[in-house]
C-alpha positions as CSV (number, residue, x, y, z in Angstrom):
1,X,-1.9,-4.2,-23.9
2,X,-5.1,-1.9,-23.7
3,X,-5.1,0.8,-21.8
4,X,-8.4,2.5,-20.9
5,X,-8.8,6.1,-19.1
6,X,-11.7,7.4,-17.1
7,X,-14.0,6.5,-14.7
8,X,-14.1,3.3,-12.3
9,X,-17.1,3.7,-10.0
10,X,-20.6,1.8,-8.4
11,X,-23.1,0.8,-10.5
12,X,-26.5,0.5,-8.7
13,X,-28.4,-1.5,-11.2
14,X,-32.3,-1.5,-11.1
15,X,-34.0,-4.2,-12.8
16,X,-37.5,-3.1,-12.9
17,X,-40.6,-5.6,-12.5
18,X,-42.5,-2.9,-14.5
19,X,-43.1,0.3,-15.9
20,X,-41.5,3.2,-13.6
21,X,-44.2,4.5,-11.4
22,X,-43.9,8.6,-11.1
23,X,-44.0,9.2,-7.3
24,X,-45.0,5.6,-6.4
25,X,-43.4,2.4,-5.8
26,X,-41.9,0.0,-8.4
27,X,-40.9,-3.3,-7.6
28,X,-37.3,-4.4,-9.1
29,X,-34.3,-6.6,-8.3
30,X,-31.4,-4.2,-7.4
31,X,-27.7,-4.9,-8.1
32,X,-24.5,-3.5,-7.0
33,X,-21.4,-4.2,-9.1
34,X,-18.3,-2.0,-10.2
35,X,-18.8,-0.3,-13.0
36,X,-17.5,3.1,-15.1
37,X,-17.6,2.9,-19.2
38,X,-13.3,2.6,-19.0
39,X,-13.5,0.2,-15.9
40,X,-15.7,-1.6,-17.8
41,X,-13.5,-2.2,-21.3
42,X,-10.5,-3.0,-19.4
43,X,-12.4,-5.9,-17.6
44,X,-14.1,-7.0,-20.8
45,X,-10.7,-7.2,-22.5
46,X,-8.8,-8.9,-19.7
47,X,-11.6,-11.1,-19.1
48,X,-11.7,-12.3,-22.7
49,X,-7.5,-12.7,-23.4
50,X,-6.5,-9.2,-23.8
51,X,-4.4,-7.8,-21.2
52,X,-5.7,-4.6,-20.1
53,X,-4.6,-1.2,-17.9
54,X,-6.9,0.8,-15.8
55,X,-6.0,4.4,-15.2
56,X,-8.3,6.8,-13.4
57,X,-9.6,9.0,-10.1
58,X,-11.3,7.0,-6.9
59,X,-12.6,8.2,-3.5
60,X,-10.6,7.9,-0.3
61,X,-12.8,5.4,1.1
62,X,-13.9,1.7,1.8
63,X,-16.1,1.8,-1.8
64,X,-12.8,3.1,-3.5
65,X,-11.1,0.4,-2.0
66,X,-13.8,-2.4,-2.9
67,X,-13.8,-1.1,-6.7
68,X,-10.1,-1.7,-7.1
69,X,-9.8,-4.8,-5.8
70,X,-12.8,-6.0,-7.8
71,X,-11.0,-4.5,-10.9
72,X,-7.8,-6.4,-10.1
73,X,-9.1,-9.5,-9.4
74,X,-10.9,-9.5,-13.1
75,X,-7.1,-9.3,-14.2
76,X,-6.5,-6.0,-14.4
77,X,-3.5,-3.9,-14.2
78,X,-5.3,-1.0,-11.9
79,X,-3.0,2.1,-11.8
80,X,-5.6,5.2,-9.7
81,X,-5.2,8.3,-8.7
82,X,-7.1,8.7,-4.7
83,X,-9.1,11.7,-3.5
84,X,-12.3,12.8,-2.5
85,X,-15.3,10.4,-2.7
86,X,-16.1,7.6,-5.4
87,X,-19.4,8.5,-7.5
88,X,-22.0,6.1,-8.2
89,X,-24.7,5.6,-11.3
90,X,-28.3,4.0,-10.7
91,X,-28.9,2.5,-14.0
92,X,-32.8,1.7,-14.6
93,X,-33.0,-1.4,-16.8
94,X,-36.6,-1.1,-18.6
95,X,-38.3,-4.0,-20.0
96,X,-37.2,-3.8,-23.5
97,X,-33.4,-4.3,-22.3
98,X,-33.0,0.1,-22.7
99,X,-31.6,1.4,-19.6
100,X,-31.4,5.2,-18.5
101,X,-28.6,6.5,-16.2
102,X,-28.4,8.6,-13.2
103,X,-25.0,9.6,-13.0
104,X,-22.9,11.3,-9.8
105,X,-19.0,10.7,-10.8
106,X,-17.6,11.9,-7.5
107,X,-14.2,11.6,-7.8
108,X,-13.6,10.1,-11.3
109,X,-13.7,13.9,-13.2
110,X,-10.5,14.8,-10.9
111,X,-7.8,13.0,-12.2
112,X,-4.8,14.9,-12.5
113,X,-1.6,14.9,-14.8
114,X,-1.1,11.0,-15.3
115,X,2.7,9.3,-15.5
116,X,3.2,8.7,-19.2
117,X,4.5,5.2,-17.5
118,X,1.3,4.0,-17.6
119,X,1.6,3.6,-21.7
120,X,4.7,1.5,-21.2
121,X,3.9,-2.0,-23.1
122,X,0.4,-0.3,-24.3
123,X,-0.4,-0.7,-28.1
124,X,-4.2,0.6,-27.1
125,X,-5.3,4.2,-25.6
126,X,-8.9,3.7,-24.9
127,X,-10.8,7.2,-24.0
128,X,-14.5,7.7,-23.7
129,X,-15.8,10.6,-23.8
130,X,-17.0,11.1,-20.4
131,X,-13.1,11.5,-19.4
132,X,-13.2,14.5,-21.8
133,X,-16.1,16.9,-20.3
134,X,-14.5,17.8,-16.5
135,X,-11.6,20.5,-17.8
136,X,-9.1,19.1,-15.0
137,X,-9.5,15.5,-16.0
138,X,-9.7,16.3,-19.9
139,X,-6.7,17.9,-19.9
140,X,-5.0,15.5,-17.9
141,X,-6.2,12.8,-20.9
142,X,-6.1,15.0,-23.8
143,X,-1.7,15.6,-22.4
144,X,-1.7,11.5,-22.6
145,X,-3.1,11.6,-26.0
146,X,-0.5,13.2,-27.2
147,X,2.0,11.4,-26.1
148,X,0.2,7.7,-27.3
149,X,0.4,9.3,-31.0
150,X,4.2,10.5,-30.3
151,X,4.8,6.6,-29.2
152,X,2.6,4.8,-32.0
153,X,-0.1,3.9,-30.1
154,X,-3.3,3.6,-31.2
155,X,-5.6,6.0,-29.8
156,X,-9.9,5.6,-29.7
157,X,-12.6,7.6,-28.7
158,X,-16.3,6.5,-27.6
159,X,-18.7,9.1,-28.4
160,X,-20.2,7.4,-24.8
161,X,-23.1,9.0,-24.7
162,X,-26.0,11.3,-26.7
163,X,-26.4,14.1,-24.1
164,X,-23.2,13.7,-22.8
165,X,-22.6,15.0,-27.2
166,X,-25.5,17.2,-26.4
167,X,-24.0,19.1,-23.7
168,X,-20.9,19.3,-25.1
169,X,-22.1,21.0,-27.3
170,X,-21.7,19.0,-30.5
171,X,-20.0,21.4,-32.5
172,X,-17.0,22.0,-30.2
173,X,-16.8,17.9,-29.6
174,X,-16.4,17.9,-33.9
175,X,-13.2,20.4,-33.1
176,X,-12.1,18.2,-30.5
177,X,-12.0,14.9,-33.0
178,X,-10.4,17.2,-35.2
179,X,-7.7,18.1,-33.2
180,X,-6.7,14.7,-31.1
181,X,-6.9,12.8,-34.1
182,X,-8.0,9.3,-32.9
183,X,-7.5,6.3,-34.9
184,X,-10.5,4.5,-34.0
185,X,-14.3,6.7,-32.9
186,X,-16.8,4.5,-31.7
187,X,-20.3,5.5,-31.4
188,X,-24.2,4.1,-31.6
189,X,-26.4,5.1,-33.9
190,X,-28.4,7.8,-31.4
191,X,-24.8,9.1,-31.2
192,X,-23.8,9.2,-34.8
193,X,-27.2,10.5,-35.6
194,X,-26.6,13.3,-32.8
195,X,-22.6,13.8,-34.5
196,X,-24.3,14.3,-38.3
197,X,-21.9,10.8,-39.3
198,X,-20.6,12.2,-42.8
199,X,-21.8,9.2,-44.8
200,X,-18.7,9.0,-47.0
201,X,-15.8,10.3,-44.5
202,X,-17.5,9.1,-41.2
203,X,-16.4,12.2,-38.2
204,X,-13.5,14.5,-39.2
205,X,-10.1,13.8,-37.5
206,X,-10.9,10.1,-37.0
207,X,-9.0,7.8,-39.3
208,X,-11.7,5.4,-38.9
209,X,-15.3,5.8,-37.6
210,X,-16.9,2.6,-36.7
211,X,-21.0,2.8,-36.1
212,X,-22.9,0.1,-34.0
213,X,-26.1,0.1,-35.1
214,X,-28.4,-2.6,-32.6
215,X,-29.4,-5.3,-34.1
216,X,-28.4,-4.5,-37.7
217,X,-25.1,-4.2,-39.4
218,X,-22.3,-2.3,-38.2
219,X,-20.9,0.4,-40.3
220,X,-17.5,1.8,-40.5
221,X,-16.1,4.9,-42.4
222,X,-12.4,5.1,-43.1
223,X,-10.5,6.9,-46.2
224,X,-13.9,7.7,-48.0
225,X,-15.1,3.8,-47.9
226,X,-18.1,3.0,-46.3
227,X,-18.4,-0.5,-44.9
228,X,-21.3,-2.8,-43.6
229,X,-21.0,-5.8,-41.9
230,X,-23.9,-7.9,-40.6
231,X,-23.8,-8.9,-37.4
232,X,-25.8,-12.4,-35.7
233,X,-29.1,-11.8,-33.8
234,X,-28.9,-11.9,-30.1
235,X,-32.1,-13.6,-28.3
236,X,-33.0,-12.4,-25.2
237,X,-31.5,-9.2,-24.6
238,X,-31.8,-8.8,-20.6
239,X,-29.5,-5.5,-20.4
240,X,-27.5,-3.4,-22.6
241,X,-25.2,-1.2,-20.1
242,X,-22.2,-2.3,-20.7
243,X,-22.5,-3.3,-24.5
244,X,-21.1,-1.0,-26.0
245,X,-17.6,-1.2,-23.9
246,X,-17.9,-4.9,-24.4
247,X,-18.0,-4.1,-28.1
248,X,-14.5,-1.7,-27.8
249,X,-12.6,-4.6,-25.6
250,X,-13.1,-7.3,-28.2
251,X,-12.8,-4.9,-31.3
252,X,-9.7,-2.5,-30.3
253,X,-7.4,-5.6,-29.5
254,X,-8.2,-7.6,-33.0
255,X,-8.3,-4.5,-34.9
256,X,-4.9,-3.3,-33.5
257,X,-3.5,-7.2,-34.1
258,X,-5.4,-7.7,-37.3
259,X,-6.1,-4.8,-39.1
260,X,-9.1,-6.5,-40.6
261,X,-12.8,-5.0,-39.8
262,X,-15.0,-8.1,-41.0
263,X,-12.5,-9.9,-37.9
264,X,-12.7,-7.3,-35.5
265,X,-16.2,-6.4,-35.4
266,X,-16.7,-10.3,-35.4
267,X,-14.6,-10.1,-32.4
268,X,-16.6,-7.1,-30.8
269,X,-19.8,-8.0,-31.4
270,X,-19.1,-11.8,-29.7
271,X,-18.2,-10.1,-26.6
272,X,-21.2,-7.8,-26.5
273,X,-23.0,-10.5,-27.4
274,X,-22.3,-11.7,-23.6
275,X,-22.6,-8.5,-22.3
276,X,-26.2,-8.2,-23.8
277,X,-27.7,-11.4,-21.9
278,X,-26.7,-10.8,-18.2
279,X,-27.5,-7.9,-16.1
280,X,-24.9,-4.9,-15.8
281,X,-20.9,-4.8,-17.3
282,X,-20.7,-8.4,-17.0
283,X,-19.9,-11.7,-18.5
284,X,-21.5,-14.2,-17.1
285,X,-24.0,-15.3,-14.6
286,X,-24.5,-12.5,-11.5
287,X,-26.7,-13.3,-8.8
């Protein structure tokens, strides 16, 4: 089973007709769906075979409510913390497929100590990064960390996002790889670019550094081999929010099962694949 940690919240997803008008109007199809980058791998992976955990921090309200029964009806095993309100993101889908985010996590950076119960059965610990800026939830997820290496469990990190590296800053996030460890750190290519990717040894402290890299070959970094492996064009790339968590849910699971790179990013890039061509963290057809 995977188990992913951090956020589950609303994603307000702007499809826009055209360019972004500065203080004017812009015409655009607007979607609501549940989103958060850890929400999103555990559907991915249940939704594609894998059974999947959910662990995080919702509001005390109806959209709290709404998100975990969505998340739970995609097959996954929802286990939450509840207080104050559930955040929201507006995602801005540009014409080119790019989106920009404008994030409010509400209550998602408040999760407190979490039952180590939740890793009974898991052979996955799935972290992005955004559960490891707000000190109060970091060190609730740092604390379970620990314990997944203590049981065997594979532990990976997404680098999630370029400012979210940025603001870190970037040379305390390098001492942070260094001292959880993770088996598997997933980034983009902005990100790796942003984390100085060593080109032989990948990041310090991961045992292996995997690299998504758009449309051309994903590269992975593990014991001082570097590793390229092309991946099949996608046509018509509608949206990429939610790719890169597709990627994680079909890659973590075959890699984990496998141990074989040319399968698993096979396996993660079919599933981003899907994620690519429809609008938000899905699947499949949203209207």
């Amino acid at each position: 089973m995977l188990c992913a940690v951090g956020d589950l919240i609303e994603d307000v997803v702007c499809l826009l007709d055209t360019e972004l008008h500065h203080a004017s109007d812009t015409t655009s199809r607007i979607l609501r769906m549940r989103g958060g980058s850890a929400a999103n791998v555990a559907s991915f992976a249940a939704r594609t075979g894998s059974p999947s955990r959910f662990v995080g921090c919702v509001g005390e309200d109806d959209l709290g409510n709404r998100l975990c029964d969505a998340l739970a009806a995609e097959g996954v095993d929802v286990r939450v913390q509840r207080r104050g309100r559930t955040g929201s993101i507006i995602v801005l889908v540009h014409h080119d497929g790019q989106r920009s985010m404008l994030t409010d996590r509400g209550a998602a950076s408040d999760l407190g100590p979490i039952d180590v119960d939740v890793l009974t059965g898991v052979n996955v610990l799935h972290v992005p990064t955004y559960s490891l800026t707000a000190s109060a939830t970091a060190s609730s997820v740092e604390a379970l960390i620990a314990d997944a290496h203590l049981r065997g469990i594979l532990v990976s990190i997404d680098a999630s996002s370029e400012s979210v590296l940025v603001d870190f800053p970037v040379p305390q996030y390098h001492d942070l790889i260094a001292r959880l460890k993770p088996d598997v750190l997933l980034c983009n290519e902005d990100e790796a670019r942003v984390l100085k990717v060593d080109e032989s040894h990948g990041v310090h402290g991961a045992a292996l550094t995997v690299v998504k890299h758009g449309a051309d070959p994903v590269v992975t970094y593990t014991r001082g081999v570097r590793a390229a492996f092309a991946i099949a064009p996608v046509a018509h790339v509608l949206d990429t929010t939610g790719a890169g968590d597709a990627f994680a849910a079909g890659f973590l699971p075959t890699w984990v099962h496998t141990r074989d790179l040319h399968t698993a990013v096979d396996a993660g890039h079919r599933v981003a694949t899907r994620a690519l061509t429809t609008p938000g963290a899905t699947l499949g057809d949203y209207s």
